[in-house]
C-alpha positions in Angstrom: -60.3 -42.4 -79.8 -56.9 -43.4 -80.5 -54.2 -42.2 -78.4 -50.3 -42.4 -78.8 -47.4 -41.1 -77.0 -44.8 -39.3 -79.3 -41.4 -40.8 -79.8 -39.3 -38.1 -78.7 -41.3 -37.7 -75.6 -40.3 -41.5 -74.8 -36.4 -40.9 -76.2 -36.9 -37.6 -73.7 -37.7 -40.3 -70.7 -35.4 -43.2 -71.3 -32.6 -41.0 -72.0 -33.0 -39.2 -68.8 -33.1 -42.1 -67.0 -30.1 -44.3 -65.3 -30.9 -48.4 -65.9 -28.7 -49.0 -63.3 -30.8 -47.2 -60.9 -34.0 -48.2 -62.3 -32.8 -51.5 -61.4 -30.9 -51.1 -58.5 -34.1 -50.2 -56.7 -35.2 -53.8 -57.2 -31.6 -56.2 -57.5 -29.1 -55.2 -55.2 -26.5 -54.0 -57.7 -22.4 -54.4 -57.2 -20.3 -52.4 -59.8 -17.5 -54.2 -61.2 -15.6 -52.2 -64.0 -18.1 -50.8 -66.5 -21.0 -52.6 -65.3 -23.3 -54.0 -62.5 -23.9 -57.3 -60.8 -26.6 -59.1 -58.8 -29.1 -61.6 -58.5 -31.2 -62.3 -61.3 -35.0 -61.4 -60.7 -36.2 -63.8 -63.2 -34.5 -66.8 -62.2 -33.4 -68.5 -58.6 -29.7 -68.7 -58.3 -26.9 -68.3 -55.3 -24.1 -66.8 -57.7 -24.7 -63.7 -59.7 -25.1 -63.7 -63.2 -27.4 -60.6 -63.8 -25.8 -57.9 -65.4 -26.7 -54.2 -65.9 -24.4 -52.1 -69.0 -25.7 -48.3 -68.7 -23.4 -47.2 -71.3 -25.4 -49.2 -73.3 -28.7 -48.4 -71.5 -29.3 -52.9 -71.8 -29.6 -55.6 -68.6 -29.0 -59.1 -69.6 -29.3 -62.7 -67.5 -25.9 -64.5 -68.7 -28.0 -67.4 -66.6 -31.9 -67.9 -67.6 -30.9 -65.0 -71.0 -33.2 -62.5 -70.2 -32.4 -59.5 -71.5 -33.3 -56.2 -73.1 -34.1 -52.4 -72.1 -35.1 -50.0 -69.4 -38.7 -50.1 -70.7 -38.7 -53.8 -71.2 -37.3 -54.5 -67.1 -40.3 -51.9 -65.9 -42.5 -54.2 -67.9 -41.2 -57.4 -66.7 -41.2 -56.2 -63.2 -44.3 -54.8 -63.1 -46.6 -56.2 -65.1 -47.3 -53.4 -67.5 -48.1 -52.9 -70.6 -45.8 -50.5 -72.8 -47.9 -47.4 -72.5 -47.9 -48.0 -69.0 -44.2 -48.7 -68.8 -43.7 -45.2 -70.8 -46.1 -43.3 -67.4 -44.0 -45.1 -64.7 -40.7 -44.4 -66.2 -42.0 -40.5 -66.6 -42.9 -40.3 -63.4 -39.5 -41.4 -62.4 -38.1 -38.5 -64.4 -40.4 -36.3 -63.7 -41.7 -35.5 -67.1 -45.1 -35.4 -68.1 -46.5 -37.6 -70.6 -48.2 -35.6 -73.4 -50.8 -38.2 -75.0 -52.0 -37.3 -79.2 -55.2 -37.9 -80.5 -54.6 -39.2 -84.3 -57.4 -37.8 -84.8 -57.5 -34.0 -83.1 -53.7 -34.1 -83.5 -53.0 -34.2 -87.0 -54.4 -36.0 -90.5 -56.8 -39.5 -90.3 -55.4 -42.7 -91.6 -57.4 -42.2 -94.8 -55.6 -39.0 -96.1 -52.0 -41.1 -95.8 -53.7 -43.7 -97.6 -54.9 -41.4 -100.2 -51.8 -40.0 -100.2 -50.1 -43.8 -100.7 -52.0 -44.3 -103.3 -51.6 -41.3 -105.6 -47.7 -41.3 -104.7 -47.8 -45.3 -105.9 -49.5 -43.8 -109.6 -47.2 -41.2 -110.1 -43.9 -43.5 -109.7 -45.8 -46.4 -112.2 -46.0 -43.4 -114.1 -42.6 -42.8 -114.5 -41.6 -46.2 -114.6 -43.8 -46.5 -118.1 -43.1 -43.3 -119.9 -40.0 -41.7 -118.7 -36.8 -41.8 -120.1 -34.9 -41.6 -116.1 -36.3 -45.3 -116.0 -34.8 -46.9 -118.7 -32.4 -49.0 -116.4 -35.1 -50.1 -114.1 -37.0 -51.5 -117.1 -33.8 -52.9 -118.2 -33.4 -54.7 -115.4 -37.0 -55.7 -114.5 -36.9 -57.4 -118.5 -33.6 -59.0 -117.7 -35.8 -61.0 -114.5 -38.2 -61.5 -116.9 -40.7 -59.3 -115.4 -42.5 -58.1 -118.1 -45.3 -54.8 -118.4 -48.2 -57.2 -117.6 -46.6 -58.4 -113.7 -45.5 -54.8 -113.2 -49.1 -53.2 -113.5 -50.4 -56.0 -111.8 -48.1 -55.0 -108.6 -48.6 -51.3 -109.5 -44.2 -51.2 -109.8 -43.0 -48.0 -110.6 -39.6 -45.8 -110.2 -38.4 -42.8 -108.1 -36.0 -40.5 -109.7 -32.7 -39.5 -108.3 -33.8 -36.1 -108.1 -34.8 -36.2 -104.1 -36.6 -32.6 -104.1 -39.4 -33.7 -107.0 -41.8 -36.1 -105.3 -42.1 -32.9 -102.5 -42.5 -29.8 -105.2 -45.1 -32.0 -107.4 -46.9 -32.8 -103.8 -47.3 -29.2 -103.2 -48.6 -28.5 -106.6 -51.5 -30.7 -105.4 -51.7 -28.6 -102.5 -50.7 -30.8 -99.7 -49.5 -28.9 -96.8 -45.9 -29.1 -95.5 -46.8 -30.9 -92.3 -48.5 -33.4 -93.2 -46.1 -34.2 -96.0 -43.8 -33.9 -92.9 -45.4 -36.7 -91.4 -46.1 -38.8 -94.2 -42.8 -41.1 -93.9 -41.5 -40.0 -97.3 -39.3 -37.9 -96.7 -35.8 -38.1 -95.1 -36.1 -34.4 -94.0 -37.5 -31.4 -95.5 -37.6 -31.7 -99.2 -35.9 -34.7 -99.8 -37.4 -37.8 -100.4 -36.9 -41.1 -98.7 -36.1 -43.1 -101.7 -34.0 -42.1 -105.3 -33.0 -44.2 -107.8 -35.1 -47.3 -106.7 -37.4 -49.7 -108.4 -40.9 -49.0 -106.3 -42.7 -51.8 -104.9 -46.1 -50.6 -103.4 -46.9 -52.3 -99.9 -50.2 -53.1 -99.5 -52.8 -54.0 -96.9 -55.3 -57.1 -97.0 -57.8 -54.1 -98.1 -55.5 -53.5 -101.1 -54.8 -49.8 -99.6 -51.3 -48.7 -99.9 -49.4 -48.3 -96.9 -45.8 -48.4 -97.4 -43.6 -48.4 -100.0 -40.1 -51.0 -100.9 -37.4 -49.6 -103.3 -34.6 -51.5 -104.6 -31.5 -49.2 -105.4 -29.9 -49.6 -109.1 -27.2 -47.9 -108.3 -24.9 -48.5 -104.8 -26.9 -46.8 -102.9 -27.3 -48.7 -99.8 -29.1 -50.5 -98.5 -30.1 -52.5 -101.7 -33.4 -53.1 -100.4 -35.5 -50.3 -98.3 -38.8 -49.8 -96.8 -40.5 -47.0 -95.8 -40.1 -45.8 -92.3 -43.1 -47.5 -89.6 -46.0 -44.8 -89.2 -49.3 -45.4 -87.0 -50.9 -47.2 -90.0 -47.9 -49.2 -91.4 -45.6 -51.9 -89.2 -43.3 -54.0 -90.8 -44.3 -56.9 -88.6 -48.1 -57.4 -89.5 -48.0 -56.2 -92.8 -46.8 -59.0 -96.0 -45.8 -58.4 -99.5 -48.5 -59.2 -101.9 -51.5 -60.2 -99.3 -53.2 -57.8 -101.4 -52.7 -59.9 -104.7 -52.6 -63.4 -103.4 -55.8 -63.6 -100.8 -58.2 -65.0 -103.5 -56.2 -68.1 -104.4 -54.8 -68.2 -100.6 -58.5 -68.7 -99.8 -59.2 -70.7 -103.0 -56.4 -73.2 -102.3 -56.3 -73.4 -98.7 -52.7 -72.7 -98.2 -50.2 -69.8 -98.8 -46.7 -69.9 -100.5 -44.3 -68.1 -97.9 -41.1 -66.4 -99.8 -37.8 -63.9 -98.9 -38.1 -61.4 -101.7 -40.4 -59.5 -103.5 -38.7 -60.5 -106.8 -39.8 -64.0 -105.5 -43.5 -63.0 -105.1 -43.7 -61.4 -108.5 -42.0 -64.5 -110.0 -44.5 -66.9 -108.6 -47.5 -64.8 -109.1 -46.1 -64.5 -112.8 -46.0 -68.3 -113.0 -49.5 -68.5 -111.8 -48.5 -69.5 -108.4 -50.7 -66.8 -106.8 -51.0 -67.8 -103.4 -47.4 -66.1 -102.3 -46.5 -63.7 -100.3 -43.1 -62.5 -98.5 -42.2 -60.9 -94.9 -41.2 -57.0 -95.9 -37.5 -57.6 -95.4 -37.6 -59.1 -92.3 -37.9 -62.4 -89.9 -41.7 -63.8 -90.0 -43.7 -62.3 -87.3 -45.9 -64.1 -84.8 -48.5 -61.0 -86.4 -48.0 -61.8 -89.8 -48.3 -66.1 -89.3 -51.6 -65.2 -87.5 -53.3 -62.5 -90.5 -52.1 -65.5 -92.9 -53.9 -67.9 -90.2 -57.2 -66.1 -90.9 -57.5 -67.1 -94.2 -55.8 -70.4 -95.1 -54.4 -73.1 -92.3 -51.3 -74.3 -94.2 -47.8 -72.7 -95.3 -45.3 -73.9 -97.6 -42.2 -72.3 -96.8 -39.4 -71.4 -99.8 -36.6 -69.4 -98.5 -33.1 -69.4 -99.9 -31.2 -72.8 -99.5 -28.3 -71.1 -97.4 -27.4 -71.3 -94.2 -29.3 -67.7 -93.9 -32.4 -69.0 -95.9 -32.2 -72.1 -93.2 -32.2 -70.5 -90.6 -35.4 -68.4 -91.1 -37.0 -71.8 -92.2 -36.1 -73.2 -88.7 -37.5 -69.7 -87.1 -40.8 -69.7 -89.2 -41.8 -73.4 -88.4 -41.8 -73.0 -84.7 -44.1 -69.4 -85.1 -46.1 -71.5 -87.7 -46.3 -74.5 -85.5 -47.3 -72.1 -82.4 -50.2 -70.6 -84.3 -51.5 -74.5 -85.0 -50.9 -74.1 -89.0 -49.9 -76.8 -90.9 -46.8 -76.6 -92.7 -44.4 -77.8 -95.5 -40.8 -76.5 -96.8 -39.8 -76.4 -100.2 -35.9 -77.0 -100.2 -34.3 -75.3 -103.4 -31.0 -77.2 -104.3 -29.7 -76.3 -107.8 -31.2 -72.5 -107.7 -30.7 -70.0 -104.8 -34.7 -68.7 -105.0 -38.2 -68.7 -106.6 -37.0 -65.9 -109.0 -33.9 -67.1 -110.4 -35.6 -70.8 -111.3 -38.1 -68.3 -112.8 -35.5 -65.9 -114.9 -32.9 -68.8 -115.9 -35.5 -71.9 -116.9 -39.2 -71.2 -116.9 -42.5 -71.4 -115.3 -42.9 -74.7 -115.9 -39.6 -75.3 -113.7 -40.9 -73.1 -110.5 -44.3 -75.0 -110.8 -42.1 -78.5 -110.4 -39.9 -77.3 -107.8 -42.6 -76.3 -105.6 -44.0 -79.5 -105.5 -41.2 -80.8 -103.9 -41.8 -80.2 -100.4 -41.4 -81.5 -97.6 -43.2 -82.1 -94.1 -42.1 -79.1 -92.0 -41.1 -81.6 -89.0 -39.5 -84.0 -91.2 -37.4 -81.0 -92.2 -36.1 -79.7 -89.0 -35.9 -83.7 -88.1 -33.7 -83.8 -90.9 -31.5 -81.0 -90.3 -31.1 -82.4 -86.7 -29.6 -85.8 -87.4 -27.4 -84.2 -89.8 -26.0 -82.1 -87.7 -25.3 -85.0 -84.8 -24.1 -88.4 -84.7 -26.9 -90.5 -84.5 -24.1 -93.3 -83.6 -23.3 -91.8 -80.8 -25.2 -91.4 -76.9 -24.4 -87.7 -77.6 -25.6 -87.0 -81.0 -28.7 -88.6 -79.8 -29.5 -86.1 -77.1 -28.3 -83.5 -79.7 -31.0 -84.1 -82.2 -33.7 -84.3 -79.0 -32.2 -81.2 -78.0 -32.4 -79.4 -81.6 -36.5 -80.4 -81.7 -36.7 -79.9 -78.4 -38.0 -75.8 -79.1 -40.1 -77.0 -82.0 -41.7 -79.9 -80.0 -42.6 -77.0 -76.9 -44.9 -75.3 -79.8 -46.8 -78.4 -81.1 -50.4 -77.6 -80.3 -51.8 -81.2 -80.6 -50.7 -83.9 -78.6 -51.7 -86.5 -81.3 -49.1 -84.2 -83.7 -46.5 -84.2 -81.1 -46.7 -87.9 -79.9 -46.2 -89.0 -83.3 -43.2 -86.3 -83.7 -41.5 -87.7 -80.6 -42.2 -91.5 -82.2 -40.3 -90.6 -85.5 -38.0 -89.0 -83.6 -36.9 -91.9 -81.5 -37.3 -94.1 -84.6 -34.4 -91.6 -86.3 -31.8 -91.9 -83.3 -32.6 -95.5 -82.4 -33.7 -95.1 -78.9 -37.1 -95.7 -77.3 -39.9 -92.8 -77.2 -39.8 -93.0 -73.3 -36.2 -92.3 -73.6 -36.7 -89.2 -76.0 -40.0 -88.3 -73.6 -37.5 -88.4 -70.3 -35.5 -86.2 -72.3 -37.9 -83.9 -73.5 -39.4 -83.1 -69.7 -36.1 -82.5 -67.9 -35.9 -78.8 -66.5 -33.8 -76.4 -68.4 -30.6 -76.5 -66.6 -29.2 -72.3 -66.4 -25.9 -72.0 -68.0 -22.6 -71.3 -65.2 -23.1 -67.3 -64.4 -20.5 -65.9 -66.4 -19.9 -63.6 -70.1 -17.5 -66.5 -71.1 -19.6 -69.5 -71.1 -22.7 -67.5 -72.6 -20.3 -66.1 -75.4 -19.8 -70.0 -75.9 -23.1 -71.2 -75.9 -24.0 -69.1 -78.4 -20.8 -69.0 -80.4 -21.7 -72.3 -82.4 -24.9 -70.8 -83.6 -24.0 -67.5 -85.2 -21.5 -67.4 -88.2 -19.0 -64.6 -89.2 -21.5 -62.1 -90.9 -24.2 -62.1 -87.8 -20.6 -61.7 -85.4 -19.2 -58.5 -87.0 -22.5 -57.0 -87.5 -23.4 -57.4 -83.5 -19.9 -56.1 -82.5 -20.7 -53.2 -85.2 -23.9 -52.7 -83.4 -22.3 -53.0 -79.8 -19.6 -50.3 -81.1 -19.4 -46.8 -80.8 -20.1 -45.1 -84.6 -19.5 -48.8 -85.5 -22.2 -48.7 -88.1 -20.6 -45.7 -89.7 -17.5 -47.8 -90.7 -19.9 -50.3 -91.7 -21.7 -48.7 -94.0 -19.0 -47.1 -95.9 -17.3 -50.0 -96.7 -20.5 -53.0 -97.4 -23.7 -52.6 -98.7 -26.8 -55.0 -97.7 -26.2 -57.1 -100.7 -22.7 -58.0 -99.6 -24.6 -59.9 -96.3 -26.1 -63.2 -96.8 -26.9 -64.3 -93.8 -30.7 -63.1 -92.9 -29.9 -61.8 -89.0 -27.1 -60.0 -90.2 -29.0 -58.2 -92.7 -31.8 -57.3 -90.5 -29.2 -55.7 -88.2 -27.7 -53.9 -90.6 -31.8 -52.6 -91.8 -32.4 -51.5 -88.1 -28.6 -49.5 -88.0 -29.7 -48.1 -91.4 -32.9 -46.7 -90.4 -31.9 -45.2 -87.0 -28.9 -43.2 -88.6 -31.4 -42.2 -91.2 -33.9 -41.0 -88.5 -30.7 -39.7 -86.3 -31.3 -42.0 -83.3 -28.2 -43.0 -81.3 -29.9 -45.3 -78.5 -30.5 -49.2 -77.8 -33.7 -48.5 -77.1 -34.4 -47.2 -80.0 -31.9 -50.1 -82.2 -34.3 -52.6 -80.4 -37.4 -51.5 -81.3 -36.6 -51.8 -85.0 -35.7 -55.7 -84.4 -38.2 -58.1 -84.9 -36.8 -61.2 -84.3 -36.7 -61.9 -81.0 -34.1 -63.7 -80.6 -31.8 -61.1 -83.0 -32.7 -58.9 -80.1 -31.4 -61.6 -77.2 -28.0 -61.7 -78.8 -28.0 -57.9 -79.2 -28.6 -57.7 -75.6 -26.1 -60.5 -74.5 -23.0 -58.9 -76.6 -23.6 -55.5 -75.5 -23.8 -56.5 -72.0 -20.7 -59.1 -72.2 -16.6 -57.6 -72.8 -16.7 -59.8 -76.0 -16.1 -57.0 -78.3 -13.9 -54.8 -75.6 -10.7 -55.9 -77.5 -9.7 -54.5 -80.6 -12.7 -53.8 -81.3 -11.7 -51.3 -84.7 -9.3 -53.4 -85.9 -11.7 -56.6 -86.1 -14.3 -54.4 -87.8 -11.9 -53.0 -90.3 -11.2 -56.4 -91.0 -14.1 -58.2 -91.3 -15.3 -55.3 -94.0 -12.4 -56.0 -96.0 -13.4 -59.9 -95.6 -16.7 -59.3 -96.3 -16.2 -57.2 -99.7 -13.8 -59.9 -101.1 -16.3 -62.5 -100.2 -19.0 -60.7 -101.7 -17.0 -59.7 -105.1 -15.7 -63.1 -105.6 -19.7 -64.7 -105.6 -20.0 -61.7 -108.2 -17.4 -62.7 -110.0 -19.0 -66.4 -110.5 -22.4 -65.0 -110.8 -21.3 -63.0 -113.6 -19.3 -65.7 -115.5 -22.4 -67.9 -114.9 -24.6 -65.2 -116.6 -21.6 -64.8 -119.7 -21.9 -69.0 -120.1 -25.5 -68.6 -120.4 -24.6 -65.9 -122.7 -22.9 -68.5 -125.4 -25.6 -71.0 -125.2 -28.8 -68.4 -126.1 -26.8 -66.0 -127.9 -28.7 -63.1 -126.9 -28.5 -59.3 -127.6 -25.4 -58.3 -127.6 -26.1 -55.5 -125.3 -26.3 -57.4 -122.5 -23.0 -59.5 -123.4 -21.2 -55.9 -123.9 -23.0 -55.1 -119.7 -21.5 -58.3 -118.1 -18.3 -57.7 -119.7 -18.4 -54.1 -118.2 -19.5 -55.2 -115.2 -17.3 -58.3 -115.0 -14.0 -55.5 -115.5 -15.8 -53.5 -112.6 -15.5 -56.2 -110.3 -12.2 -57.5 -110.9 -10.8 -54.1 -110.7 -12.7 -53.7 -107.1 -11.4 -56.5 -105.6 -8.1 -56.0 -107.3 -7.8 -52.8 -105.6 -8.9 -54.7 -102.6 -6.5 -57.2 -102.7 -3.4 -54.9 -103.3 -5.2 -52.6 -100.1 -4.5 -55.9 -98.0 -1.4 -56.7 -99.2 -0.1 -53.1 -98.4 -1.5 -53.3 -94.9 0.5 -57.0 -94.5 3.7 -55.1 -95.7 
């Protein structure tokens, strides 16, 4: 029988709870200023570089960079597993841990499913007949996403009206608690999601679990998901696994996208063997459910420094599970859907078979970032592989990795081999050093929305000011998701921010800056005006977008309805960051 303890009984326990203490009992802890010092437990060293922030309820290793929670240092130390971690700390507090039965507790699995599915209906419903929707079928035609795709994904629309979905559900005589515990609704009567394009979320069983919406209007974020339940997690669930498991099977590989824009694109092209993370890094969870089915991924994420990035991050978990893999760069068109929307099928079926040896890609990205010329470029490239390299699962695969390697930089493969085996030297024990190790590897975006994080009611300045779709870089926006869906669920703690991270190393850096003074100083006035940054930044790639959209415009000579909508929305925009502009210069004056 399945057995779960409830979240506010583990909020109840951490938050009664002192880190410091915790930890104290096993580091000798010195307070200097805000936070504590000792020894790190993880790693050998003489000079302390273990630090301990309960303000922020997080201990981080500014030496080996181990870092994280109260419940994560009880399972480190210990050896347990999380339910385990959850009874020790609760004894510590003295607070008994009432377990639930999901099945003498409350409603089985199959009733949300059932549920799921009959919500998914009624919104393709609306979507089809109702006049609300006339904007979301606008805009689905203007991607090119015709009726056809849409019942094929089951798309559909949710009203702005947030009390309907809960008054038609009690028509059909569902109870109040277990609409309560359904995920679908904020609180009481309103419903999670308004105004939003629906995009069912379904299992490998084709069951509905979860639900995506896109906002049309500026409701943020752009892009949301349906809170985690006991039958749906973000991490080891994938957009479209439902649609694309016959040709995944068929063709022996899978087709890895960001969006589910991009999935429908492809699938609409007959590229049916794709599927997309649910907003969200690649998890170690989803590479292995793909793993079970085909053993090869072609990876096409956005060409950007963001879209990079995740490529980098979902080779190595590839790589780890021993999958093959290939990347599909995208010059000329920022993703799958817009070569779809602006040229043609015909276009995305070339594109993708451009690609690229996953190794030769991170290879690539290496020697282009160092100076091969040079003694240290060379031992920068061995260094950038040097993380991939520690995942390779066959020696014959990584012997011939380390030979192209040395090929590349003009060395000998001992040479790169000495390299590769040299023990990991621990950075010098202090916040400054970490801050710049790290610095070089995390751009403006990612920066503000850690020191947002980090902040007190940070994420409330935040939020009023940028919306998701103003972020391009992929950690940024997964921070600003995980803000989002605590304030929406009313939680306040790290603990709880960290849980709703799923990339790792996201969590690392969350942990680092909230244990280091980084952010100490001025911390409101370089939020204020990195929001201000951001906005103009994210206006002015409107601005061009649009005007790229108006030149198309002139060469199909479309409806004139859409002309007479870019040229609203292209006055909307520059009056925003007009307005914006003059805001700044006011402030300068």
């Amino acid at each position: 029988m399945a057995m779960r303890i409830p979240e506010e009984t583990i909020n109840r326990i951490t938050e009664s709870l002192d880190i410091a203490a915790i930890v104290g009992e096993y580091v000798p802890l010195v307070k200097k200023g805000n936070r504590y010092w000792g020894l790190c437990p993880f790693h050998s060293e003489k000079t302390p570089s273990f630090a301990v922030t309960p303000e922020k309820g997080v201990y981080y290793c500014f030496g080996c960079h181990k870092g994280g929670s109260l419940l994560t240092f009880i399972m480190e130390m210990e050896k347990l597993s999380f339910v385990e971690a959850v009874q020790f700390a609760a004894k510590k507090a003295g607070i008994e841990v009432d377990f639930q039965s999901r099945d003498q507790d409350g409603p089985k699995k199959e009733a949300f499913l059932e549920l799921y599915g009959r919500v998914a209906q009624s919104f393709a419903h609306i979507l089809k007949n109702h006049a609300a929707a006339e904007h979301a079928r606008r805009y689905l035609g203007s991607r090119h996403l015709g009726e056809d795709i849409q019942e094929r994904f089951s798309i559909g629309y949710a009203p702005p009206q947030r009390e309907w979905l809960y008054d038609f559900l009690r028509k059909k005589n569902f109870s109040e608690e277990f609409l309560s515990r359904s995920g679908l609704f904020v609180r009481e009567k309103r419903a999670y999601f308004a105004d939003r394009i629906m995009f069912p979320i379904a299992n490998a069983r084709n069951e509905v679990v979860a639900f995506g919406g896109r906002s049309l209007g500026d409701a943020q974020p752009k892009y949301l998901n349906t809170p985690e339940t006991f039958f749906f997690k973000k991490g080891a669930n994938l957009y479209g696994i439902d649609h694309a498991l016959p040709a995944v099977k068929e063709s022996g590989f899978v087709y890895l996208v960001e969006g589910y824009i991009d999935v429908m694109a492809m699938h609409a092209s007959g590229l049916a063997n794709c599927v997309a993370p649910l907003g969200t890094a690649l998890t170690e969870r989803q590479a292995r459910l793909l793993k079970r089915y085909c053993s090869k991924a072609v990876l096409v994420f956005d060409g950007d420094d963001a879209g990079v990035q995740a490529t980098l991050r979902a080779l190595e978990i590839f790589e780890a599970c021993d999958m093959e893999t290939e990347v599909v760069e995208l010059k000329e068109r920022k993703d799958p859907a817009e070569i779809y929307e602006k040229d043609d099928s015909e276009a995305l079926h070339k594109a993708m078979k451009c690609s690229i040896n996953g190794f030769q890609f991170i290879l690539t990205r290496a020697t282009t970032h160092n100076d091969t010329a040079t003694p240290r470029g060379k031992e920068g490239v061995v260094a950038f592989i040097s993380s991939y390299l520690s995942k390779v699962q066959s020696q014959i695969r990584r012997d011939a990795y380390i030979e192209a390697t040395a090929e590349a930089i003009g060395v000998r493969e001992e040479t790169v081999r000495r390299d590769l085996s040299r023990p990991r030297k621990f950075a010098p024990a202090t916040a400054e050093t970490a801050v710049e190790r790290i610095a070089p590897e995390v751009n403006d975006e990612l920066l503000f929305m850690l020191a947002a994080a980090v902040a007190e009611h940070g994420f409330l300045e935040v939020r009023k000011g940028i919306r998701l779709e103003d972020l391009q870089d992929s950690g940024a926006r997964q921070l600003y998701i995980a803000l989002e869906e605590c304030f929406r669920n009313d939680e306040s703690s790290m603990e709880q921010l960290l849980k709703r991270i799923e990339d790792e190393s996201i969590k690392t850096l969350l942990v680092e800056k909230a244990s280091s003074e980084e952010f100490a100083v001025n911390q409101k006035e370089y939020i204020e005006k990195s929001i201000r940054r951001i906005k103009e930044l994210s206006l002015k790639r409107k601005q061009d977008e649009i005007d790229d959209k108006l030149k198309e415009y002139d060469k199909r000579k479309t409806d004139y309805s859409v002309l007479r909508d870019l040229q609203l929305e292209k006055m909307y925009v520059d009056e925003e960051l007009k307005k914006l502009t003059a805001r700044d210069y006011g402030r300068d004056n």
